[in-house]
Structure formats: structure tokens, C-alpha cells
C-alpha positions in Angstrom: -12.0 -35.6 -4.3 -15.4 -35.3 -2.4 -18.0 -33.1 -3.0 -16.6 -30.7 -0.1 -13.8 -29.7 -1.5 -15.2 -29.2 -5.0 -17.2 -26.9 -3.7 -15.1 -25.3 -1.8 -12.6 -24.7 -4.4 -15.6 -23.1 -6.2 -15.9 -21.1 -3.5 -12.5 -19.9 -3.7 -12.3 -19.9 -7.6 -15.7 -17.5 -7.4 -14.1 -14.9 -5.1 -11.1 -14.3 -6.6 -12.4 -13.7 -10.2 -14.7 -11.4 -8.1 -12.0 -9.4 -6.5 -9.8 -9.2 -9.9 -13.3 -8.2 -11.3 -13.6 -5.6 -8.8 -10.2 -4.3 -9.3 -10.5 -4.0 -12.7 -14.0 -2.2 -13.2 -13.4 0.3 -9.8 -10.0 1.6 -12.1 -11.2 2.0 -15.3 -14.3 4.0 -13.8 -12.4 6.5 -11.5 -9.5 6.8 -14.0 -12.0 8.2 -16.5 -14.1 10.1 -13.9 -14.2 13.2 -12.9 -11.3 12.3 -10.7 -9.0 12.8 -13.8 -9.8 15.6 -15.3 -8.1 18.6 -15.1 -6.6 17.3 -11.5 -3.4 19.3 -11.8 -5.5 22.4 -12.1 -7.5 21.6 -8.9 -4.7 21.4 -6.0 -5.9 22.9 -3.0 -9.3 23.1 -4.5 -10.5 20.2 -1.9 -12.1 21.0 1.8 -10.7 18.9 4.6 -7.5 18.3 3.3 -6.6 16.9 7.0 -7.8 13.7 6.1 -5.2 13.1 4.2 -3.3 13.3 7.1 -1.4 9.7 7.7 -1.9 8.3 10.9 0.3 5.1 12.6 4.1 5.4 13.1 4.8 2.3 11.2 2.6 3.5 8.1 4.4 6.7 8.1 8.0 4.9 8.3 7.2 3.1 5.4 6.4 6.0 3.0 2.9 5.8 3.7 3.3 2.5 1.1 0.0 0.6 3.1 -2.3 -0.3 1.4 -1.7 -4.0 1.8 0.1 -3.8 4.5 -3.0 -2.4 7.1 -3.8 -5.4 9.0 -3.8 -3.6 12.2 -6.4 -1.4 13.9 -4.7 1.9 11.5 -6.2 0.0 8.9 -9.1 1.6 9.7 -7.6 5.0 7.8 -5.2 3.3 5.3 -8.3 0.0 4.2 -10.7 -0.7 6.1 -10.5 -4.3 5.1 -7.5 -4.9 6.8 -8.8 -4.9 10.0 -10.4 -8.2 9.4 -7.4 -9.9 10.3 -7.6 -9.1 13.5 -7.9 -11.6 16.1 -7.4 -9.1 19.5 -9.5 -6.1 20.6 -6.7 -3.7 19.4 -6.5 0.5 20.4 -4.5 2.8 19.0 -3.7 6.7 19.5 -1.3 9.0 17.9 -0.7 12.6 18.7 1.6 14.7 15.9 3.2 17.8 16.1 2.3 19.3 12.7 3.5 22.4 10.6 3.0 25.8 11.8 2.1 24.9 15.3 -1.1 22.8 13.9 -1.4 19.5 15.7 -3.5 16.3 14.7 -4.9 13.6 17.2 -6.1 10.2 16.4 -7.4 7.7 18.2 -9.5 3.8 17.4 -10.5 0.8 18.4 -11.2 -2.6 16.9 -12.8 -5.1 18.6 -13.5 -8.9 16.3 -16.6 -10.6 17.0 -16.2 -14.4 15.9 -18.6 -15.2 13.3 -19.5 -11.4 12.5 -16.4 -9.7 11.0 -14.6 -6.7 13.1 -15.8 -3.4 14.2 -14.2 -0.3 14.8 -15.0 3.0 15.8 -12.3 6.7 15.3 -12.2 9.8 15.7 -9.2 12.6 14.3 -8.8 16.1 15.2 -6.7 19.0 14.0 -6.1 22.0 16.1 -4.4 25.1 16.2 -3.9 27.8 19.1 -6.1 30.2 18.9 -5.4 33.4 16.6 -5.9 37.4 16.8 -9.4 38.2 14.7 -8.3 41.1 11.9 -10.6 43.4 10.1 -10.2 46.0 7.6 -10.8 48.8 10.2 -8.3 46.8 12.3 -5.6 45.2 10.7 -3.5 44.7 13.5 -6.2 42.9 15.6 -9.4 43.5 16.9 -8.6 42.4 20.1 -10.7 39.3 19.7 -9.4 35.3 19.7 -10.3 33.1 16.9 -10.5 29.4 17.0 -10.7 27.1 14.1 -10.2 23.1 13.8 -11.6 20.1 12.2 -12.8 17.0 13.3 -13.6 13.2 11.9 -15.7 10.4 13.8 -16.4 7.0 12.0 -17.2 3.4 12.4 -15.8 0.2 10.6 -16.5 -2.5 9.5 -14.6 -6.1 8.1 -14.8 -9.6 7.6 -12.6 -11.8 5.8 -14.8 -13.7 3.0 -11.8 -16.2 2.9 -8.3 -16.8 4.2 -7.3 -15.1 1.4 -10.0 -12.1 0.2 -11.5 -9.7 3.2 -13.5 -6.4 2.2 -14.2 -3.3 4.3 -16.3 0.2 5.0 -16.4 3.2 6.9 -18.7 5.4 7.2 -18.0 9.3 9.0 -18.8 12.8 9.6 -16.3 15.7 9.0 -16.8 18.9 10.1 -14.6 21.9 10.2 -14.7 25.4 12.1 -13.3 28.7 12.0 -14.7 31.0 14.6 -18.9 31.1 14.0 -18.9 29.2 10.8 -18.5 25.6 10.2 -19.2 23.2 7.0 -19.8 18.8 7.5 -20.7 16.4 5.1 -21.0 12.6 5.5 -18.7 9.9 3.7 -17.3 6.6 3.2 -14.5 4.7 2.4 -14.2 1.0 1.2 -11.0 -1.1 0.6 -10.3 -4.6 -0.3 -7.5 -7.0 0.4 -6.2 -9.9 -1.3 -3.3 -13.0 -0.8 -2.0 -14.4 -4.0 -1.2 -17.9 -4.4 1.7 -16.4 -5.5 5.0 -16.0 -2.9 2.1 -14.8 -0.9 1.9 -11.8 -2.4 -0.8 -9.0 -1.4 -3.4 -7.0 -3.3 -4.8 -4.7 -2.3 -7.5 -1.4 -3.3 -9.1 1.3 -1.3 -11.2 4.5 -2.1 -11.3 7.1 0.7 -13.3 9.8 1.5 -16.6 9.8 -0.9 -18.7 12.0 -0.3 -21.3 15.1 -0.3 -19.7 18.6 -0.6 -18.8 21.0 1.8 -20.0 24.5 2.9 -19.4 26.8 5.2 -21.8 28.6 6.8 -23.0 30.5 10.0 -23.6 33.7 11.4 -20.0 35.2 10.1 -22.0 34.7 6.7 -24.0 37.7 8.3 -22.6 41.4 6.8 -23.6 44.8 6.8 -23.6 46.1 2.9 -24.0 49.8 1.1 -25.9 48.7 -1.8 -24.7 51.7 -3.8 -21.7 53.4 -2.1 -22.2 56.0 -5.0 -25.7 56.9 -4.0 -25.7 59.9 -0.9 -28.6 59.4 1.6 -29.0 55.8 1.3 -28.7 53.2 4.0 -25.3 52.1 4.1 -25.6 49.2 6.7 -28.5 46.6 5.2 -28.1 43.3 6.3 -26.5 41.2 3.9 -25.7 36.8 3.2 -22.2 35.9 1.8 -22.7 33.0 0.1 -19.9 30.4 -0.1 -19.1 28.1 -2.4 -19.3 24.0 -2.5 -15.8 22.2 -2.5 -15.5 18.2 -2.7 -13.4 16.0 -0.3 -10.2 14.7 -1.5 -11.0 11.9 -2.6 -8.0 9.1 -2.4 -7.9 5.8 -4.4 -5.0 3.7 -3.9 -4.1 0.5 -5.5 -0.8 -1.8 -3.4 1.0 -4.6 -3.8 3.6 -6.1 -1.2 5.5 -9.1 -0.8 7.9 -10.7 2.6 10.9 -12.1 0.6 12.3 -12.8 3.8 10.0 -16.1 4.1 9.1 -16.6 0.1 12.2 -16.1 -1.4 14.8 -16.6 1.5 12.8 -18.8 3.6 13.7 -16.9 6.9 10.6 -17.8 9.2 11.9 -15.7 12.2 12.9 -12.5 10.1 10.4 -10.8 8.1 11.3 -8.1 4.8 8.5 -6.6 3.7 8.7 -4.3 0.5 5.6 -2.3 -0.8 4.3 -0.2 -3.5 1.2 1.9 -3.6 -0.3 3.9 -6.7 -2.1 6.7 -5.5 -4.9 8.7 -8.1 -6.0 11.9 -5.9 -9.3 14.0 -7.1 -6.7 17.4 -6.5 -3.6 16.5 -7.7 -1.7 14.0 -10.0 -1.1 10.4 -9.7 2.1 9.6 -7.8 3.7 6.4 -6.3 4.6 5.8 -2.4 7.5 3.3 -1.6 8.0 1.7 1.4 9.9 -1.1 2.8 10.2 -2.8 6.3 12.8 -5.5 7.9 11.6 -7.5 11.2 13.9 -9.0 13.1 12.9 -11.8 15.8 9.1 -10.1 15.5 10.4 -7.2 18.1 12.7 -5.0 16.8 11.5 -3.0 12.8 13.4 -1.4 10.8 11.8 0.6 8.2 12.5 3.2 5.3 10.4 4.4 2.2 10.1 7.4 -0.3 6.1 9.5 -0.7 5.1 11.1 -3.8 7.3 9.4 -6.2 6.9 11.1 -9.6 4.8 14.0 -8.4 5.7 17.2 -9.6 6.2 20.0 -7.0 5.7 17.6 -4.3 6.6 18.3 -0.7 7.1 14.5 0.2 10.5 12.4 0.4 12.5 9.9 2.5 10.7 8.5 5.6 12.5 6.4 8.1 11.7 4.9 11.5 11.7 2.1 13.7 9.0 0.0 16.1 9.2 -2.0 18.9 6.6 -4.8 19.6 6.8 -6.5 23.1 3.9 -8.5 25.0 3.2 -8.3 28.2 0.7 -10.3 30.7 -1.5 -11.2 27.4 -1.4 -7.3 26.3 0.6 -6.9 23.3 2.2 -3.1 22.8 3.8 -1.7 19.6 5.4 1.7 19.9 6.5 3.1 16.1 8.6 6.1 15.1 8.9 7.7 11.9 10.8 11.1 10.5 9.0 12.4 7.9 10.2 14.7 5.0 8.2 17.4 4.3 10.7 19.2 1.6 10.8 23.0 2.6 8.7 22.6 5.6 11.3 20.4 7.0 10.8 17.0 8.7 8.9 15.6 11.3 8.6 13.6 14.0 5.2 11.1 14.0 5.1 8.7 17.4 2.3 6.0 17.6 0.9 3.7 20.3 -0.8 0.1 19.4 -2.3 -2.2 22.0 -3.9 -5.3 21.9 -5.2 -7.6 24.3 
């Protein structure tokens, strides 16, 4: 055995006891952070809940179980260190129908520079028709139109270490709006991926949206106050400041592992069966499980199924299905993924997704 590939072995050796290292001290910490305490009595206590919004047909099908399973340009929401397997420039958009006439947009693209690692650049926004401005003078309108949304842009960026361990980051601004007041704050997310020598199994870990506090402000913040509505005489109209309070993002820390038994158990090299598991620890809610499983068939037809929110209590999550299709064409490969989505009493719905790469 030459020096070579002793030291390459090292190499190998060094970065796997790094990432179990990793694994292990980025748990313990959040599990006894302020991420666990008292999280049952802080749901809906987070600003920009739309970024928890899954994004990527074939994700969603799979019960949002994707951790390790993000190795296309989505990856970019899911872990950001998926996207280092990437060896096309690879776009994606997906345009949802959500509850309540809300809808969500997302769009990305990843483009791998050889010798670099892959970058990436998305934006997300959530919308919602406009709505009738109320006042107490006016309950029934005021005759005005109020409009509201909230929008995410970030970069990425991944490189595979190894054939085996690949790391990743994003970095973004959120910002949300209702009428003349807004609130933004800057974050990041990080993941990291990992193959076993074992059956090829996958490991991965990703924190999502860390970051400063939100707060709205603006010129609705602006009110005309009687300081003493007891008091006769007085001015009853002096300018006034509401001021609003700080709320963190919801931050997400999942930890997946997935395995194809088709090839390591079955040894089917044309067929694929995928079946994942992610463990997901939320700073505004309990921990709860995703479950998700995918069968390949010729690497063009997918059938896929999973369960979200396993084990949370009062959850609105349940059975996902859906299907993709992946054909190429003149060098441009294009994936178009389905999934129904449970939403328990709000019914399901139906997520569509577009992947090229070329």
C-alpha cells in the first residue's frame, strides 16, 4: 500500500469522525437550547411561518421525509448540501394553490462550477388577494384594499468534501408586509450529507432558518391617542407610536436517514426503492417524525407515498401521495412531480413542480 492511499484513507477516516462529530455536538446543543423549552407553549408564536412551507413535488409526495434525499436543486430549501451532487445547471419552479386562497411561488437555480462547489440562488413568495381595510368606526369596511405578503431571496452554496461527505449554507432575507408596515431579518441555514459504507445508506442534518428577530413596523405604527379619555378639555388626538413586539423565525432542525433496498438489498440496478425517515425538533412546536417512501421504475416513471407529523399532537399533517415523471430530451433533462397533500380539516392539496437540467 503506497503512501497515496494511506493518506487518502486518512483523509477519509478524518472526515467522517468529523461529520459523526458534528452530528453529535449540533444535537446535544439544540436539544438543550432554547429550542426545547417550553416549545408546546409557543405554537404560532414564530413570524414567517411561510418558510416552512415545503417546496418540490417529489419532496412533498414523500411526506416531506428529505433530508437525505435533496440532491436536486430543492435541496436548496430541504439541505443545502445536497445540491453538491449536482453535475447540470438545474432550475426549478413551483407555483401552489394554498389554503384560504393564499398562494406560494418558488423558484431556483443551481449552477456547478468544477473545482469550486455549486451555487444557487431563490427566491419564495406568498400572496393573497387583496382584502377590505376595517376599522372600529367601520366594521364593515372602510372602503379601502389592503395588501399583505411575504417574501424570501437567498443564495447557496455546496461542495462535496468527498464522494461520500458534502456540506452546505444559505444565506437570505425575509420580509413580510401588510398594508404600510413590514418586518425583515437576515438568516441562514446549513445542512450536511453523508453515505455510509453501509448498504449505502444516507445521513443526513440541516438547521433552517437562524436568525435575528422580526418586527413590524411603519407608518400604521402611527395613531392618534386621548391620553385621558376621563379628563374634559384635553386634546384627544396626540400623535402616538404602537410599539410591536420581537418574534423569532421557526427555526427547523432535521436529522434523516434513507436507504434504496432496491439495489442493496435486492440488487435491482434498473429499479430504485427508496424509504426515508426524518426527525424534526421545531423552536414552536414539538418534535415529530416525517415518513416517506419512493419506488423508481426504469428511472422514468416514481411512485411515491409517505405520512408528516408522525407523533405530533394536534397536528394537521397526514398521508401524502404522488407520482413524477423524468424524461430527457435534446441534452435537457425535465422532471414533472405531483403530490396530494393532507392537510387534516383543511383538506388536501394539490402541489405540482417543474425540474430542468441541462
Amino acid at each position: 500500500m503506497n503512501n497515496k492511499t494511506i493518506n487518502k484513507k486518512f483523509k477519509m477516516k478524518k472526515y467522517n469522525t468529523t461529520f459523526l462529530q458534528i452530528v453529535l455536538i449540533s444535537t446535544l446543543i439544540l436539544m438543550n437550547s432554547d429550542l426545547s423549552g417550553q416549545s408546546i407553549g409557543r405554537v404560532g408564536t414564530t413570524s414567517a411561518s411561510f418558510l416552512k412551507i415545503g417546496v418540490g413535488g417529489r419532496a412533498l409526495g414523500m411526506g416531506e421525509a428529505y433530508t437525505t434525499i435533496a440532491e436536486d436543486v430543492t435541496g436548496m430549501y430541504w439541505n443545502p448540501a445536497g445540491i453538491a451532487k449536482l453535475d447540470k445547471i438545474s432550475v426549478t419552479f413551483n407555483h401552489y394553490d394554498y389554503i384560504a386562497d393564499i398562494y406560494y411561488d418558488f423558484g431556483g437555480a443551481a449552477i456547478p462550477v468544477e473545482g469550486l462547489g455549486t451555487f444557487g440562488a431563490f427566491i419564495g413568495h406568498l400572496g393573497m388577494p387583496d382584502i377590505e381595510r376595517t376599522s372600529i368606526q367601520y366594521p364593515e369596511g372602510t372602503g379601502e384594499k389592503v395588501s399583505a405578503g411575504s417574501i424570501v431571496i437567498g443564495v447557496s452554496f455546496a461542495r462535496a468534501l468527498t464522494d461520500r461527505f458534502s456540506f452546505g449554507a444559505n444565506v437570505k432575507y425575509i420580509r413580510e408586509n401588510i398594508w404600510h408596515s413590514s418586518a425583515s431579518s437576515f438568516a441562514f441555514d446549513a445542512g450536511v450529507l453523508y453515505n455510509a459504507f453501509f448498504k449505502n445508506l444516507k445521513i443526513g442534518m440541516s438547521i433552517s432558518n437562524f436568525g435575528s428577530d422580526m418586527k413590524m413596523e411603519g407608518r400604521d405604527m402611527l395613531v392618534q391617542h386621548d391620553i385621558n379619555s376621563s379628563f374634559e378639555g384635553n386634546n384627544d388626538n396626540i400623535n402616538s407610536h404602537l410599539d410591536t413586539d420581537n418574534f423569532p423565525l421557526p427555526i427547523l432542525f432535521r436529522v434523516g436517514l434513507s436507504a434504496n433496498i432496491a439495489k442493496d438489498f435486492f440488487e435491482l440496478q434498473d429499479h430504485d426503492w427508496i424509504i426515508s425517515v426524518d426527525a424534526i425538533h421545531p423552536n414552536d412546536n414539538k418534535e415529530y417524525l416525517n415518513m416517506g417512501t419512493e419506488v423508481k421504475i426504469f428511472n422514468l416513471l416514481a411512485l411515491r407515498a409517505g405520512y408528516r407529523q408522525l407523533m405530533l399532537e394536534d397536528r394537521e399533517g397526514g398521508l401524502t401521495f404522488g407520482f413524477g415523471i423524468d424524461y430527457e430530451l435534446m441534452n435537457v433533462d425535465f422532471k414533472l412531480d405531483y403530490a396530494n397533500v393532507d392537510f387534516g380539516r383543511l383538506d388536501h392539496q394539490n402541489k405540482f413542480s417543474i425540474i430542468l437540467s441541462f
